[in-house]
PDB file with SEQRES, HELIX, SHEET and CRYST1 records, atoms N, CA, C and O in Angstrom:
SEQRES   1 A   55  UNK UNK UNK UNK UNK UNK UNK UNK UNK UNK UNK UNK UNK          
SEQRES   2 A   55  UNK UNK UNK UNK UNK UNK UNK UNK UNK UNK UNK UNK UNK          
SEQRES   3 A   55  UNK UNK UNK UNK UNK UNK UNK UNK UNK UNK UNK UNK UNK          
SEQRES   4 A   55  UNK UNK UNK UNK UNK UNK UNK UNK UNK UNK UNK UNK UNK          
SEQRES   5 A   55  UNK UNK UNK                                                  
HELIX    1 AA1 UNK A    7  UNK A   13  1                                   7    
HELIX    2 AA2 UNK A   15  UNK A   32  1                                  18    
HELIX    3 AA3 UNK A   41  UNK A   47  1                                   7    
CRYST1    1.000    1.000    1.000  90.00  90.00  90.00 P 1           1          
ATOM      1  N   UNK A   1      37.025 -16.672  48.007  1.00  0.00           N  
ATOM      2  CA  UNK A   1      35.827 -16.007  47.551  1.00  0.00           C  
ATOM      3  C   UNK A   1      36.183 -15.151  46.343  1.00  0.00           C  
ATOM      4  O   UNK A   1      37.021 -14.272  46.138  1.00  0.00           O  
ATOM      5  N   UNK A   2      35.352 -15.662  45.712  1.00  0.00           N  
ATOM      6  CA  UNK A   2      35.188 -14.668  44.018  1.00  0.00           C  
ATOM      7  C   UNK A   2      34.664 -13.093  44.377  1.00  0.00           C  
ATOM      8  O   UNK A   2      33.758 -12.981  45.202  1.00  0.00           O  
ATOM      9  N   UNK A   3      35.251 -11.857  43.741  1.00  0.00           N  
ATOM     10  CA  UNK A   3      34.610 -11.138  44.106  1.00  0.00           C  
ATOM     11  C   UNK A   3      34.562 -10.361  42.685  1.00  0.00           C  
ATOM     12  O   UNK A   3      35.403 -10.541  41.805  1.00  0.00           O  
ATOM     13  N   UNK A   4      33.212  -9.267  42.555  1.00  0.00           N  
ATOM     14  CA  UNK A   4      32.616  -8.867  41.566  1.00  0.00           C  
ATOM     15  C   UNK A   4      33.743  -7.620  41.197  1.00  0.00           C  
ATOM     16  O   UNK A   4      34.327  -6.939  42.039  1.00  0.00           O  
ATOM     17  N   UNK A   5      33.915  -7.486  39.388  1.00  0.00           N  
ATOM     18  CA  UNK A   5      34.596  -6.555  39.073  1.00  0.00           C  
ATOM     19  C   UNK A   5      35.868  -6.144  40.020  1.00  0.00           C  
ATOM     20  O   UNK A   5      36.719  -6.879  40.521  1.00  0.00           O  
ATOM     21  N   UNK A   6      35.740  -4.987  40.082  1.00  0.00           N  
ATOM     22  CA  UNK A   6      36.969  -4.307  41.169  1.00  0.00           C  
ATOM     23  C   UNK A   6      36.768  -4.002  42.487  1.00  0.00           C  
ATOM     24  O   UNK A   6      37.425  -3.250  43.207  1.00  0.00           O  
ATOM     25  N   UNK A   7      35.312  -4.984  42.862  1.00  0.00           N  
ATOM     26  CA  UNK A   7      35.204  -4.497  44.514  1.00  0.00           C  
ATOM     27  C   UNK A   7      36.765  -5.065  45.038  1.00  0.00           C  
ATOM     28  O   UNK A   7      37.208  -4.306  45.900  1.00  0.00           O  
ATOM     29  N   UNK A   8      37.356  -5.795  44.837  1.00  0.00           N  
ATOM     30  CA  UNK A   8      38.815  -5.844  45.607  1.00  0.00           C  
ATOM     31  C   UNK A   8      39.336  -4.735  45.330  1.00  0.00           C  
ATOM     32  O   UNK A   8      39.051  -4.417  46.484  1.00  0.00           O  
ATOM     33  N   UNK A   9      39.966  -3.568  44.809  1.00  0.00           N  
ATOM     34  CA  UNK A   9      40.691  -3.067  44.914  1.00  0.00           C  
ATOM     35  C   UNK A   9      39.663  -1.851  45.692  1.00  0.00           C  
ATOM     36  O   UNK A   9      40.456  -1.048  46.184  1.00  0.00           O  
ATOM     37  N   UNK A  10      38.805  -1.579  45.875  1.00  0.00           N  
ATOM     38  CA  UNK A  10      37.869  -0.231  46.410  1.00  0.00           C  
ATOM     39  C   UNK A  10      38.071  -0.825  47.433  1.00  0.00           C  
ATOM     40  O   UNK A  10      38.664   0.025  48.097  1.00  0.00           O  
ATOM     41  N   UNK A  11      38.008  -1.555  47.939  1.00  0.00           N  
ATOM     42  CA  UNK A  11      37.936  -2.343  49.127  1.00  0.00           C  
ATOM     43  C   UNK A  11      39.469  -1.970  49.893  1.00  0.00           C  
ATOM     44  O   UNK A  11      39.583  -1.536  51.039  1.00  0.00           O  
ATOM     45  N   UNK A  12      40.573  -2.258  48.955  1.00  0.00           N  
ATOM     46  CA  UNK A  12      41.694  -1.660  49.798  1.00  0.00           C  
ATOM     47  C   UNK A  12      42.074  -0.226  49.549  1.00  0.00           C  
ATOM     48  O   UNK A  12      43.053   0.374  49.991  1.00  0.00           O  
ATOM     49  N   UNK A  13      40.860   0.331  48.545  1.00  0.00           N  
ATOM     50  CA  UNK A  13      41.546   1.848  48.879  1.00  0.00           C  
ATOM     51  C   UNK A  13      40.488   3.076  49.276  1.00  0.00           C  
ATOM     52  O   UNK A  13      40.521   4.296  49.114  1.00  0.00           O  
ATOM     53  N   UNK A  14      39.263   1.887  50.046  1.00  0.00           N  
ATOM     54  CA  UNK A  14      38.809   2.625  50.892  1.00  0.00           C  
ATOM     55  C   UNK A  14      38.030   1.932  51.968  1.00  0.00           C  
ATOM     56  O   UNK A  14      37.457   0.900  51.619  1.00  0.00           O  
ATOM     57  N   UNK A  15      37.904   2.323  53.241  1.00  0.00           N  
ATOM     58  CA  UNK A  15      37.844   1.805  54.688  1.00  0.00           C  
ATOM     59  C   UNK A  15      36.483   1.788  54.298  1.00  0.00           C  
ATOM     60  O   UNK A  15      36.046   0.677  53.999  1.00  0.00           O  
ATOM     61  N   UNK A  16      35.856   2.565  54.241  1.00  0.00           N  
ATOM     62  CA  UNK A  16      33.997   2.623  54.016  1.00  0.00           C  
ATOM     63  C   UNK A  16      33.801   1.059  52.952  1.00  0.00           C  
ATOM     64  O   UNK A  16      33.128   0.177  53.486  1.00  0.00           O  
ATOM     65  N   UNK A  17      34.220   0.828  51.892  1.00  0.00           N  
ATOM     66  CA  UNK A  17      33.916  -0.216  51.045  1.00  0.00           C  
ATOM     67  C   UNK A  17      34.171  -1.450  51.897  1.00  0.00           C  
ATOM     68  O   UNK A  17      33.223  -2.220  52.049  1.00  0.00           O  
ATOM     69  N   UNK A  18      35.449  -1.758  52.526  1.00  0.00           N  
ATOM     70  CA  UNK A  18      35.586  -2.864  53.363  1.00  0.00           C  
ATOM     71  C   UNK A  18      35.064  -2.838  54.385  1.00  0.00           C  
ATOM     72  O   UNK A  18      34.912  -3.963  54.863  1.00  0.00           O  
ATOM     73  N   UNK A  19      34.558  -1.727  55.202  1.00  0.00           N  
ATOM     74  CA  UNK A  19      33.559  -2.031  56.776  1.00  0.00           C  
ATOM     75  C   UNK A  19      32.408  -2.884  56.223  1.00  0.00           C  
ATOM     76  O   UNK A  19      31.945  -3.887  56.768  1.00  0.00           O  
ATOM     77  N   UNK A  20      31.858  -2.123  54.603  1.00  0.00           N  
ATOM     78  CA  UNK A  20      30.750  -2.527  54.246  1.00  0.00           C  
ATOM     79  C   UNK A  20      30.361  -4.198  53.689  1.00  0.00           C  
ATOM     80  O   UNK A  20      29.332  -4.864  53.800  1.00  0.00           O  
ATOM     81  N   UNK A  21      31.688  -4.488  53.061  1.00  0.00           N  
ATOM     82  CA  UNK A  21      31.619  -5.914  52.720  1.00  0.00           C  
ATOM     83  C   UNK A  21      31.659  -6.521  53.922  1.00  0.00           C  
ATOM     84  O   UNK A  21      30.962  -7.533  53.989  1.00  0.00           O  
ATOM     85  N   UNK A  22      32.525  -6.089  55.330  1.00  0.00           N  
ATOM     86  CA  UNK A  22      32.476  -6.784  56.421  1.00  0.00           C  
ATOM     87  C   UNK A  22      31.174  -7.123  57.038  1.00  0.00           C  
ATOM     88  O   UNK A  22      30.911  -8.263  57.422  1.00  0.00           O  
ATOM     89  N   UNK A  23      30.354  -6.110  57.131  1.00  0.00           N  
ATOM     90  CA  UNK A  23      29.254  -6.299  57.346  1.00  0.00           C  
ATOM     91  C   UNK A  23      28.270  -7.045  56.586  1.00  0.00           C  
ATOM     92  O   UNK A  23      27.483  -7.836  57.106  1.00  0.00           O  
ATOM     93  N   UNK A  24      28.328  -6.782  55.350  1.00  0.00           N  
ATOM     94  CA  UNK A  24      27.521  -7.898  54.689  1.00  0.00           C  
ATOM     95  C   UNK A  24      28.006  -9.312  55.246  1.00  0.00           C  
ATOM     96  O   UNK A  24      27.124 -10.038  55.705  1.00  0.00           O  
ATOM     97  N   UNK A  25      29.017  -9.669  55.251  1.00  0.00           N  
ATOM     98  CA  UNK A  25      29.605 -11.136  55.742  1.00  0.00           C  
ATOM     99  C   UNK A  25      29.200 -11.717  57.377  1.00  0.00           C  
ATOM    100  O   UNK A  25      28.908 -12.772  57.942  1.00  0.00           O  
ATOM    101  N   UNK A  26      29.449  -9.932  57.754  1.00  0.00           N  
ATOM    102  CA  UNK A  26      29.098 -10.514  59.164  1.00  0.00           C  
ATOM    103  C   UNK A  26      27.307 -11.157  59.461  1.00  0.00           C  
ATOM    104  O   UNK A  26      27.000 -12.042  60.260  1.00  0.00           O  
ATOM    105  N   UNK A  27      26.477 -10.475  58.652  1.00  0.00           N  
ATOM    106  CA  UNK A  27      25.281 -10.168  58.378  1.00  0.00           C  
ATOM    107  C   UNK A  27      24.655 -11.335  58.160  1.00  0.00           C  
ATOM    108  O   UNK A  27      23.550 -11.648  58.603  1.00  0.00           O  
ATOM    109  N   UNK A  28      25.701 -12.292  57.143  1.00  0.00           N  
ATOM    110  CA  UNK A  28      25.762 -13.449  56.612  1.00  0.00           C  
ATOM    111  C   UNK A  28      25.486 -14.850  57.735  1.00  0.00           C  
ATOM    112  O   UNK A  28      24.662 -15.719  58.019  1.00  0.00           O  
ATOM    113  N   UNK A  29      26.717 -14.366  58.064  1.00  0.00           N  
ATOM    114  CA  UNK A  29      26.615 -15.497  59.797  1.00  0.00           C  
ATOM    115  C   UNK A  29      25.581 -14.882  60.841  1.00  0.00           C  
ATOM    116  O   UNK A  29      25.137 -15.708  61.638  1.00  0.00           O  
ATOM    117  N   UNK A  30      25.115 -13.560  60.977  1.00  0.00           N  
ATOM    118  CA  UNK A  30      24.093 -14.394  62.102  1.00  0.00           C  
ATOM    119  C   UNK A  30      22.849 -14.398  61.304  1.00  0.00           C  
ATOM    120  O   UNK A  30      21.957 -14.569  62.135  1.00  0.00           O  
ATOM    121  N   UNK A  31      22.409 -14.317  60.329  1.00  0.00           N  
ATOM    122  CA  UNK A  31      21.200 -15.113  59.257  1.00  0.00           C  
ATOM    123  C   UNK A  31      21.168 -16.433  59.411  1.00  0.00           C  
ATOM    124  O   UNK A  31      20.153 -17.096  59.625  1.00  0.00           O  
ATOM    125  N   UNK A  32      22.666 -16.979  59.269  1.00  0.00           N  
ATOM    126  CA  UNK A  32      23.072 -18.236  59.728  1.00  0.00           C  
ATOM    127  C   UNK A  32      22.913 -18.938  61.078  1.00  0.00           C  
ATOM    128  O   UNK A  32      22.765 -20.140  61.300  1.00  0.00           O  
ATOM    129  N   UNK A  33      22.978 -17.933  61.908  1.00  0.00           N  
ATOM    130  CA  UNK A  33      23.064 -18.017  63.588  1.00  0.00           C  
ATOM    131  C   UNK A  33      24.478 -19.018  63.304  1.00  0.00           C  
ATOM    132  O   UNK A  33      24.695 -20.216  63.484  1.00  0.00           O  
ATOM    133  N   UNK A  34      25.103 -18.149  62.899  1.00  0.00           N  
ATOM    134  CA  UNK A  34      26.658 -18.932  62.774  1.00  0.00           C  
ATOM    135  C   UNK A  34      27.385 -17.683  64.271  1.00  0.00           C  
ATOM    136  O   UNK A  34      28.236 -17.913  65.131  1.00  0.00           O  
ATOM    137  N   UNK A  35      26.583 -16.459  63.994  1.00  0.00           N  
ATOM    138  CA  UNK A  35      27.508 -14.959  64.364  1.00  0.00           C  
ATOM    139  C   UNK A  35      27.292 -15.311  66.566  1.00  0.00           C  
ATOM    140  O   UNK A  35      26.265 -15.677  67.139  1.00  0.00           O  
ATOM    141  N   UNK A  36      28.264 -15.095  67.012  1.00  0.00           N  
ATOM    142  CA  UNK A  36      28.344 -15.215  68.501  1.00  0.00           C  
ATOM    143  C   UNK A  36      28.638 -14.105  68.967  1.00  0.00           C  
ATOM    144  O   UNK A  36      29.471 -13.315  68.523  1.00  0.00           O  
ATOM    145  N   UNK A  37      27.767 -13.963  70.159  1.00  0.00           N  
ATOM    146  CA  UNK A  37      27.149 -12.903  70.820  1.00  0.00           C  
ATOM    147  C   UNK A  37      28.255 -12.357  71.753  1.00  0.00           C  
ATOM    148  O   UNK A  37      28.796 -13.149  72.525  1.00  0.00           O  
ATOM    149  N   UNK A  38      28.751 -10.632  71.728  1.00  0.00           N  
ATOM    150  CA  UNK A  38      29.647 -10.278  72.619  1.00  0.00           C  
ATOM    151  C   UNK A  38      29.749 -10.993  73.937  1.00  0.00           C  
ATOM    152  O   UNK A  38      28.974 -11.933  73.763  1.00  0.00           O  
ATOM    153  N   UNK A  39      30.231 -11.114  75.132  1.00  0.00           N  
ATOM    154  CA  UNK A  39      30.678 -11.202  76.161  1.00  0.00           C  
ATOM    155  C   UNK A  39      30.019 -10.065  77.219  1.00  0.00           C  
ATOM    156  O   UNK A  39      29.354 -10.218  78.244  1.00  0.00           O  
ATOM    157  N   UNK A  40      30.401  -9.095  76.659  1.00  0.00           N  
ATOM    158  CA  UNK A  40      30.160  -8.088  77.055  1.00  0.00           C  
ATOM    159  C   UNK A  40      28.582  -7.178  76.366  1.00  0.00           C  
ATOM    160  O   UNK A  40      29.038  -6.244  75.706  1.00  0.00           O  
ATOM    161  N   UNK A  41      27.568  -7.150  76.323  1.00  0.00           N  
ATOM    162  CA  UNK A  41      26.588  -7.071  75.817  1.00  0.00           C  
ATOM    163  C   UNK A  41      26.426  -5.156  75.817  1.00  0.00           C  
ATOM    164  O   UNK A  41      26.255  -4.445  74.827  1.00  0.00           O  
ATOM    165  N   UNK A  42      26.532  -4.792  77.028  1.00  0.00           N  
ATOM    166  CA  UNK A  42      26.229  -3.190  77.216  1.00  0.00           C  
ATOM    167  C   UNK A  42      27.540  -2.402  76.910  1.00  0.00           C  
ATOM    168  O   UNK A  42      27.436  -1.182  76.783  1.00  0.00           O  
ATOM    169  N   UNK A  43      28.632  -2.925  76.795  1.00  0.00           N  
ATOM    170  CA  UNK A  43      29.616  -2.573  76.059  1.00  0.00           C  
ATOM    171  C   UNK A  43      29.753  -2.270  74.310  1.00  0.00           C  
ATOM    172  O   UNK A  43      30.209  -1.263  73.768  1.00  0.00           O  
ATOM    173  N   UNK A  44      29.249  -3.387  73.734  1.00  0.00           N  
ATOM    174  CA  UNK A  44      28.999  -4.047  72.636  1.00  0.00           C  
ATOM    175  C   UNK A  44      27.626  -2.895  71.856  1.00  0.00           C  
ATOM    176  O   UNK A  44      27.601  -2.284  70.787  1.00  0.00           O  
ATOM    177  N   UNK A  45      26.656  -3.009  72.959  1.00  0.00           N  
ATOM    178  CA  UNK A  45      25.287  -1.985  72.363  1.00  0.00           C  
ATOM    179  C   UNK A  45      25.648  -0.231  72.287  1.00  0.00           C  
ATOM    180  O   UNK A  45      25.040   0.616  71.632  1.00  0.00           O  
ATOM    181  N   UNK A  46      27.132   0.003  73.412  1.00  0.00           N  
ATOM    182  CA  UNK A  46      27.646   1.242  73.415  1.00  0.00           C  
ATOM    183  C   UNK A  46      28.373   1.587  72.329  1.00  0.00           C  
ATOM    184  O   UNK A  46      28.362   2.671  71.746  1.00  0.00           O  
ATOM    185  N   UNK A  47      29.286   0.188  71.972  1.00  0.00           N  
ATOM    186  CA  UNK A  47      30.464   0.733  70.647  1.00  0.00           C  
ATOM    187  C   UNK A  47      29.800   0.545  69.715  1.00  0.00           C  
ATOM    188  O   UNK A  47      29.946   1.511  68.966  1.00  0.00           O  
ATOM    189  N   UNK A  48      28.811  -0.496  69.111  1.00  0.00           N  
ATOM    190  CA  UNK A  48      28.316  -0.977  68.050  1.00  0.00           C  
ATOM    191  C   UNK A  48      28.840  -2.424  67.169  1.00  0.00           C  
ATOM    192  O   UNK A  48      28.761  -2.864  66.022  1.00  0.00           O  
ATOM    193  N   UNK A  49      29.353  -2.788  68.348  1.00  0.00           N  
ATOM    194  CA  UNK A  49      30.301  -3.972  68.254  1.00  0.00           C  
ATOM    195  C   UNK A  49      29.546  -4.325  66.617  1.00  0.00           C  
ATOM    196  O   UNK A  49      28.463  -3.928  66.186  1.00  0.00           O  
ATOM    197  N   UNK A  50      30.720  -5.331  65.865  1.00  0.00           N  
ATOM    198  CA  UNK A  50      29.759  -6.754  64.788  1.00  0.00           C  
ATOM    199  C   UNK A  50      29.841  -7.830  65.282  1.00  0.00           C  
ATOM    200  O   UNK A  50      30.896  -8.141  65.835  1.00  0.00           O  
ATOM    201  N   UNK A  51      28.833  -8.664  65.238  1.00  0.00           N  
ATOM    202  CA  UNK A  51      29.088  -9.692  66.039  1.00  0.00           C  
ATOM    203  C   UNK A  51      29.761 -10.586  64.945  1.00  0.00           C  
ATOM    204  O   UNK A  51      29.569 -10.008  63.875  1.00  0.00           O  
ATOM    205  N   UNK A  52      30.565 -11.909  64.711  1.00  0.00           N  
ATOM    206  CA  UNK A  52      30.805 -12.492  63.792  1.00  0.00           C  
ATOM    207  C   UNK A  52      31.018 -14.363  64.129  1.00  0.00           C  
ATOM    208  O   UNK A  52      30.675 -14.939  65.161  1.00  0.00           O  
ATOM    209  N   UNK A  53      31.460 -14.782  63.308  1.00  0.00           N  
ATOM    210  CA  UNK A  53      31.361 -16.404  64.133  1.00  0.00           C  
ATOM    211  C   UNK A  53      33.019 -16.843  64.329  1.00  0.00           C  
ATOM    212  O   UNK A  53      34.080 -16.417  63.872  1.00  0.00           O  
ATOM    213  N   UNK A  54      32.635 -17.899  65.240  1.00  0.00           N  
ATOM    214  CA  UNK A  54      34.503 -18.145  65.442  1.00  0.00           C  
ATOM    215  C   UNK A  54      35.202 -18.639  64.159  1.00  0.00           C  
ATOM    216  O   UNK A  54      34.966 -19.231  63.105  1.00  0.00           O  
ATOM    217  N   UNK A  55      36.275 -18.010  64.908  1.00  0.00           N  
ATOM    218  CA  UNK A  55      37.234 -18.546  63.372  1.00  0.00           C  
ATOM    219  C   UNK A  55      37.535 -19.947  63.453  1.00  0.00           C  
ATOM    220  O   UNK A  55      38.159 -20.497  62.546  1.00  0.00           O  
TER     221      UNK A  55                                                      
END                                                                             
């Protein structure tokens, strides 16, 4: 993946920039209904799990 300007390096020198691209990606797959659903559901709604798709 191509990424814009210097979001790679903000990305490794800060945790907030990469949760955030994570989430866009994750965001990505279940738009897709690619993203699979915790196991654990009331666990998941407690931590704030992301859901994401298998690798």
């Amino acid at each position: 993946m191509k990424l814009c300007g210097d979001t790679e390096k903000q990305m490794l020198n800060s945790d907030d920039v990469l949760d955030a691209v994570i989430c866009v990606l994750a965001a990505a797959d279940f738009v897709k209904s690619e993203a699979v659903p915790p196991e654990n559901m009331k666990l998941a709604k407690k931590e704030g799990w992301i859901w994401v798709r298998k690798p």
